[in-house]
N, C-alpha and C positions, 0 to 999 in steps of 0.2 A: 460267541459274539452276539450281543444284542442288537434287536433291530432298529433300537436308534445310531448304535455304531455304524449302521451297514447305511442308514438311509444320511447319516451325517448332521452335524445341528445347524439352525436354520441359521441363513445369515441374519449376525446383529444391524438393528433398525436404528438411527441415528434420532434421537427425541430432541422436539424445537427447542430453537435457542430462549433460554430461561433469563441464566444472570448473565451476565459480560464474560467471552470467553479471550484470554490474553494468549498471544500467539508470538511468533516470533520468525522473521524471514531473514535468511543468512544469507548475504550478498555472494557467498561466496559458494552455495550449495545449490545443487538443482536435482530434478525426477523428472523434468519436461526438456524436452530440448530446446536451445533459445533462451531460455528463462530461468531465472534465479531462483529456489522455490519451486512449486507455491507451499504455501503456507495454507492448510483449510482446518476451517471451522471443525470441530467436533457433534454441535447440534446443526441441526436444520433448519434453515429459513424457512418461511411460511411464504406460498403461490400470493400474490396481489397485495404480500404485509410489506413495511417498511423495515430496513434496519441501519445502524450506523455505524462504519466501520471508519476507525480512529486510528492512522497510521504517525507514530514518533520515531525521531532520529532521522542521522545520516548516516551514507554511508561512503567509499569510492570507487568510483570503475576505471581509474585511471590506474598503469603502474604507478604504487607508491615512492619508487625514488624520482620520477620526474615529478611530484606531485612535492614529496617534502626537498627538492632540489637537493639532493645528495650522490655523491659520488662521481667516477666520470662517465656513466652511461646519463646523466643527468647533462653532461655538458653539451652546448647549444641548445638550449632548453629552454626555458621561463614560464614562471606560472603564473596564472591571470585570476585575480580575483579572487575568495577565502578560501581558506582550506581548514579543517579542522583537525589536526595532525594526518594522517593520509587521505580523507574525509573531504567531498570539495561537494557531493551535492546533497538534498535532500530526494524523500517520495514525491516531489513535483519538478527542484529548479535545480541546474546546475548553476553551485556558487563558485565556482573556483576549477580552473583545469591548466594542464599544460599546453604549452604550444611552441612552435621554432621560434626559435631566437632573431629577432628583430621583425617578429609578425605582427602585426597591430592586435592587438584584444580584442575579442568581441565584447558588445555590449551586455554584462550579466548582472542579476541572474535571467536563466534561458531556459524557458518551458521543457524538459524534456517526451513529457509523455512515455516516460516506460513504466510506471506502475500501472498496472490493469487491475482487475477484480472480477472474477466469473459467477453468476448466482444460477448458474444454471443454462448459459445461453450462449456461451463463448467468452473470451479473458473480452476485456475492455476498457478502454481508459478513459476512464470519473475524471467528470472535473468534480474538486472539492465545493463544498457548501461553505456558507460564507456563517456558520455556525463560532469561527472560530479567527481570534485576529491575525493576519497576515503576518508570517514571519519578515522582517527586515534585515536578516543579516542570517548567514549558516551557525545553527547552534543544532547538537546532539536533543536538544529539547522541541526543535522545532517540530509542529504539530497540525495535519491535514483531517478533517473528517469528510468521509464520503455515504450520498445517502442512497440504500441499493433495496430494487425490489423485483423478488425473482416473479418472471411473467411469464415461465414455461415448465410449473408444475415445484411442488416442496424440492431444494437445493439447498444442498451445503455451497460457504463462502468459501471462494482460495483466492490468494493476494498473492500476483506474482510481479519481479520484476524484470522486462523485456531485457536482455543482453545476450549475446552470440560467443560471448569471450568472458570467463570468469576467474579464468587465470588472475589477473591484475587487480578482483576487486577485493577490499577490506570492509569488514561492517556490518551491521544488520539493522532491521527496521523493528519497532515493538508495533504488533497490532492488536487494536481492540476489535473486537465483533458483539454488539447487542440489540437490541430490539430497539427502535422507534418508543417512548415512551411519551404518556398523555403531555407530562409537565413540559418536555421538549417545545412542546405546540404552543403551551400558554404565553400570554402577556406578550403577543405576536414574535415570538420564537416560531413560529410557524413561517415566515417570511424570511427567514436565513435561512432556508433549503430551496430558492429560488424558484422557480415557476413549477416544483414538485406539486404543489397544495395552492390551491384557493382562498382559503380560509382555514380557523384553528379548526373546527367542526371536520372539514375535507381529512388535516394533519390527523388529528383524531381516530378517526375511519380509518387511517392507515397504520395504525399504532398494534400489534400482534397482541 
């Protein structure tokens, strides 16, 4: 037996994030407990850089036959709001869920705050950057960007989503993960990441 078998090979180092890495969080899968996901990055963030993590689709955490109102475990039921075949919220708002039958609706859509993002410090919930137009209605296309800078040493990105029960959900989320890039900043594109930057020069500095 050779002495590299004996002493073992070293662990692989994760090299910064370069091009845009696309990922994929299964509403329906977890490794954490509590938590759908996560989903992490392959490269590494850089300490004090900027990056931008571009989360699309819906997905639903509701049982689907109270959601598509079928059957009779559906009955005294009703659902409020869209749905996109079992599908009722996005990675920010609940569009659409069930409720008892002759309960008033809540006013939606309804911030949930269960997507988080950890760069190294704990999972957390981003608000999105205003990089991107406001979805109006639940579509499969609907589209969040969040701007994340790890402040406690080189970290890989994981994108998870809070839930305790994953039984009942369908769907997954597409994420992107890449670097803050110069052009982002220009032609005060720097001022759609809200009180991140100062200025294009500040965005710039922050750009890996």
């Amino acid at each position: 037996m050779s002495a590299f078998a004996l002493l073992g090979a070293a662990p692989a180092v994760a090299q910064p994030i370069v091009n845009e890495q696309l990922l994929r969080l299964e509403a329906t899968e977890s490794t954490v407990s509590g938590m759908a996901g996560p989903t992490t990055s392959s490269g590494t963030a850089l300490d004090g850089k900027s990056y931008v993590v571009r989360v699309t689709g819906a997905y639903g955490a509701y049982d689907r036959r109270l959601m598509l109102e079928r059957g009779p475990f559906a009955t005294g039921w009703q659902l409020c709001g869209q749905r996109v075949g079992a599908r009722g919220q996005d990675a920010e708002f609940i569009w659409g869920l069930p409720v008892p039958a002759g309960v008033f609706c809540p006013a939606l859509p309804i911030s949930h705050g269960n997507l988080v993002i950890d760069a190294g410090a704990g999972f957390t919930d981003y608000d999105p950057v205003q990089t991107l137009p406001e979805p109006t209605n639940l579509a499969t296309s609907n589209r969040y960007e969040y701007l994340v800078t790890p402040t406690n040493g080189d970290a890989l990105i994981s994108v998870g989503l809070l839930d305790s029960n994953l039984t009942d959900n369908v769907g997954a989320l597409r994420v992107r993960v890449r670097s803050l890039r110069g052009r982002d900043c220009e032609a005060g594109g720097w001022a759609f990441f809200g009180d991140a930057f100062t200025s294009e020069a500040d965005c710039r500095s922050q750009a890996p």
